[in-house]
N, C-alpha and C positions, 0 to 999 in steps of 0.2 A: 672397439666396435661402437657404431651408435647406430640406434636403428633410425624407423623411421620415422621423420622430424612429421609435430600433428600439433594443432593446440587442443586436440580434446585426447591424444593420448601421451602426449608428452614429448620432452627431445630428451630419455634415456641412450646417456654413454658410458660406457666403460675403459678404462686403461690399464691392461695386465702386462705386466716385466717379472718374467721369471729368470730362477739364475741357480739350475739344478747341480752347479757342483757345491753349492750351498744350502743346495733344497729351500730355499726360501722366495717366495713370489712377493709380489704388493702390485695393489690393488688400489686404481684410484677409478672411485664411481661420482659421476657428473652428473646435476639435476635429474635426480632421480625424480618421478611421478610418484611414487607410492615408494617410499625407503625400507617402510617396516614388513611388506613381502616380500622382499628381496633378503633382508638378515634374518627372517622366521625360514627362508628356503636355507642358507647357510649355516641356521644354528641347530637343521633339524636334523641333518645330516656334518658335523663336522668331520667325519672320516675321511669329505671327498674333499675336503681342504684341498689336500697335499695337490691333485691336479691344478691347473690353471685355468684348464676350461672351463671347471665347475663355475668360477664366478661369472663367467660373461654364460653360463646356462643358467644360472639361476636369473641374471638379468632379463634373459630373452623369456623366460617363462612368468616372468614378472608382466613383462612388455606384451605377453600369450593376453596373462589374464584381462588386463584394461583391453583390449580390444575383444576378448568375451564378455566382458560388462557393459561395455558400449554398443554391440550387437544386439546384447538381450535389449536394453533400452530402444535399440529402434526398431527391435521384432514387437517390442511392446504395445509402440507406438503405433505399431501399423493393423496388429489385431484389433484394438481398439477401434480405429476406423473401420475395421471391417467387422466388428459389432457392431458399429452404430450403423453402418448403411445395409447390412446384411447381405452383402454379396462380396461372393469367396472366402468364407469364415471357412474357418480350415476346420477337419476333424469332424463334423457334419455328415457323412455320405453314410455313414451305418444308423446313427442315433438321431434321435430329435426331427423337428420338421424341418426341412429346410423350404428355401421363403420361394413361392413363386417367380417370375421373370415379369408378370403381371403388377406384383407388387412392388410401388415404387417406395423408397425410404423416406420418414419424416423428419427431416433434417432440419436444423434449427440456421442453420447456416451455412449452406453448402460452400459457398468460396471462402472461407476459414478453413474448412475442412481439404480444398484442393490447396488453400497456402500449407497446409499441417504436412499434404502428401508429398510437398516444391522441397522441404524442409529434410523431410526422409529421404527423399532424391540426393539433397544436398551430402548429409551424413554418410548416407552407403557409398556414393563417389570417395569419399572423406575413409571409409573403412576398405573396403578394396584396393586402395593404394596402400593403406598402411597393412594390411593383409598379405600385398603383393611382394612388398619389402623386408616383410617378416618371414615369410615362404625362404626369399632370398638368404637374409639371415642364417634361417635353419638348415641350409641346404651347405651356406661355407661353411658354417661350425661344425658340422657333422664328415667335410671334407677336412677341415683342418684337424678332427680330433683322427682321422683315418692315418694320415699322414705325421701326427704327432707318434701313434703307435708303430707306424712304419720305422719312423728314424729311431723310435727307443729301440726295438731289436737290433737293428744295424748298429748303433754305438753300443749296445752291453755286446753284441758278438765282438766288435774290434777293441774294449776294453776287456775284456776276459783274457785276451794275452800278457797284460804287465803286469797283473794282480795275486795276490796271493790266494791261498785257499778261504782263508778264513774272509777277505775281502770280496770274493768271489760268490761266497756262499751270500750274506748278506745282502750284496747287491742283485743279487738272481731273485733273494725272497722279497726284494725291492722292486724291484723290475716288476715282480709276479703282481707284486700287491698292488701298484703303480698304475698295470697293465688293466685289472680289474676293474678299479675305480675309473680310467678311464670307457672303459668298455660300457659300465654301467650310467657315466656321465651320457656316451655316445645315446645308450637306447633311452635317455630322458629327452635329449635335444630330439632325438628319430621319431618319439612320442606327440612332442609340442610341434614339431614340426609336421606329421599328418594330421593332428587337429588342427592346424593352419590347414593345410588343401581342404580339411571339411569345411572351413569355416570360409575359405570363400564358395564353395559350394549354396553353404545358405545364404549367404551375402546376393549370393546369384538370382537363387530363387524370391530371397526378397525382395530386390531390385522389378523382376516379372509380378512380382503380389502388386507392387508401389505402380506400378504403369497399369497394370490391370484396374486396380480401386480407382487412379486418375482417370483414367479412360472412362469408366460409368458413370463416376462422378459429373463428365463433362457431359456423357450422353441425356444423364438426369435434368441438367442444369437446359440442355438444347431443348428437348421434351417440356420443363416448363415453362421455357421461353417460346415455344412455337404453339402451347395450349394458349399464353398468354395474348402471342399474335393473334391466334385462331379466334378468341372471344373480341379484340379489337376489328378483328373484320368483319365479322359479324356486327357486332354495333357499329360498324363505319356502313356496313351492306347497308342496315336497318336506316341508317342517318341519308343514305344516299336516295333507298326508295323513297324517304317521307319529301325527299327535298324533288324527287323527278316527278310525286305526281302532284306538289304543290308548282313542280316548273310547267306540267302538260294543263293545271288549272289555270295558271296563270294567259296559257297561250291562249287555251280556249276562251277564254274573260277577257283578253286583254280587246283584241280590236272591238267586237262589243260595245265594250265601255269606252276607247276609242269613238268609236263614231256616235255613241249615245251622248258624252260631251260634246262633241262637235256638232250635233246636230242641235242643242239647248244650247248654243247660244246665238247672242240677239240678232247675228247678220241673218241670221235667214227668214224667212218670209212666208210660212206654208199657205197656201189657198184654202177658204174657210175659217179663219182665225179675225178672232174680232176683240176690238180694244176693251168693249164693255165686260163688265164682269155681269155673272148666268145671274138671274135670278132662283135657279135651280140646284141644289145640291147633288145633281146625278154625276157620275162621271162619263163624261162624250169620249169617248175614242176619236182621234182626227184620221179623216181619210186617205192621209198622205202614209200612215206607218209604214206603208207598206215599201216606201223608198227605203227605211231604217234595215229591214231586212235582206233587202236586193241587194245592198253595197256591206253589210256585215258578215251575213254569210259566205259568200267569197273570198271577204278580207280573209276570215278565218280559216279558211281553206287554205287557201293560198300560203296562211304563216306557217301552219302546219305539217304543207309539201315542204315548206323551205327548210323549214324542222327537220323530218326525216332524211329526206336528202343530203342534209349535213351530216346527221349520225351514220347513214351508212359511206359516204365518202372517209370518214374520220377511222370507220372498224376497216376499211379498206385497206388505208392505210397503215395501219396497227398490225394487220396480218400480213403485208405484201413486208415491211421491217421484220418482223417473225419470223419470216422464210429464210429473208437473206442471210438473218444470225444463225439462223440452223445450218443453212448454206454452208457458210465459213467456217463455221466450228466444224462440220465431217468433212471437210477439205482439210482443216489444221490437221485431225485426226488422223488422216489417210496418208498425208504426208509425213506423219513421226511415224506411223506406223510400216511405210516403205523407206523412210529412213534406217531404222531399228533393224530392218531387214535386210 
């Protein structure tokens, strides 16, 4: 027998040849995982020598234990994660506080912690096959010691005919004793073999814990990545107003200054301007200003409409592409959905 091949629980095999009109078996055991469970299960009981099955149950109960030590470690591992994010810490529903939905975890590094939970995903796949094969295991040894006890009745009833008394008697309280040890072998492998179905039972369940804790984890991780967003739009909102009402100062200023340049320099020629310089320190207003505002205020008018105009042409736009995406997506919809149907 070899069970099943793991590098974290071993490649334990076994080779038994027995040869009962000698009563003598031998036993070759191959890369054992653990050797000295396996001759502490045979030295504690040597009475159950004499069967054969015993060594390959002592094996398989050997093979039991590494895959419950390996369990506890990644049941370990995974309560630990679920103290440190405090959700679905087991054993909680009667005692202690349990933590709000409001309260987020303080995690020092949440994607270490979803690599830690990829790891326990990894392992459990890794123990449910070796679980699965171990199930397997218990299930033929428990058939073969059925059938070992079947054929010993059948041959002591058809050797009881050429025997004598005295060889008769002997082999019956042989048989008896024979019959027992095997019996008692059977309800050990029957034992190790329904705490395999347990054990993948919590395998099961830890598998739904590992997806659970990944799943919040991820949700925690989207939450402060969308608060994170949420503060960049904000500073991007605030960066945008400061820039549209230094863009609506600019428009207002700009033709202004436009034509207030254009109108100070030398080509032009207003009436009432004289080369001499005042003898006066007053300031004369020239009578012409008034052209400066006839042709500015309208510029600025005008850049203004052109302004608006644009903006709502461009929301026009933006929202008539809106519609058509909504469009076609409840069209894709309607169409899988009368598919389906």
């Amino acid at each position: 027998m070899k069970v099943a091949n793991s590098r974290t629980t071993g490649f334990d095999c076994v080779s038994v040849t027995c040869d009962p009109s000698r009563r003598t078996t031998y036993v070759l055991y191959h890369h054992l995982f653990d050797e000295d469970a396996v001759f502490n299960t045979l030295l504690s009981t040597p009475e159950r020598c004499i069967d054969p099955h015993f060594y390959v149950s002592a094996l398989y109960r050997s093979h039991h234990q590494h895959i419950e030590v390996y369990r506890n470690t990644i049941d370990c591992t995974i309560q630990a994660i679920e103290r440190q994010t405090g959700f679905g810490n087991p054993g909680r529903l009667d005692r202690g506080r349990r933590p709000s939905m409001d309260e987020y975890p303080a995690l020092d590094d949440p994607k270490r912690t979803i690599q830690e939970l990829g790891y326990c995903q990894t392992d459990i796949a890794i123990i449910g096959h070796v679980g699965r094969c171990c199930l397997d295991c218990g299930e033929w040894l428990v058939q073969a010691i059925d059938a070992s006890l079947l054929d010993g009745q059948t041959s002591h009833e058809g050797g009881n005919q050429n025997t004598d008394s005295s060889s008769q008697t002997q082999n019956q309280q042989f048989l008896e004793y024979s019959t027992a040890i095997k019996r008692m072998v059977r309800q050990d492998v029957e034992y190790v073999r329904r705490r395999t179905a347990m054990l993948l039972s919590q395998v099961q369940q830890m598998s739904d814990r590992t997806q659970s804790q990944t799943s919040y984890m991820l949700s925690v991780i989207t939450q402060s990545d969308a608060e994170y967003t949420a503060a960049i739009a904000i500073d991007g909102k605030r960066d945008s107003i400061a820039m549209r009402t230094i863009s609506i100062l600019g428009i207002v200023y700009l033709p202004a200054t436009f034509v207030a340049t254009l109108f100070s320099m030398g080509m032009f020629s207003w009436p009432g301007t004289s080369n001499k310089s005042d003898e006066t320190s007053s300031l004369v207003a020239s009578p012409s200003i008034w052209i400066y505002w006839v042709v500015a205020v309208p510029l600025t008018v005008i850049t203004i409409l052109i302004w608006v105009i644009w903006a709502k042409r461009e929301n026009r736009k933006s929202r008539k592409r809106l519609m058509v995406s909504r469009t076609r997506s409840s069209e894709s919809e309607s169409g899988s959905s009368e598919k389906m149907v």
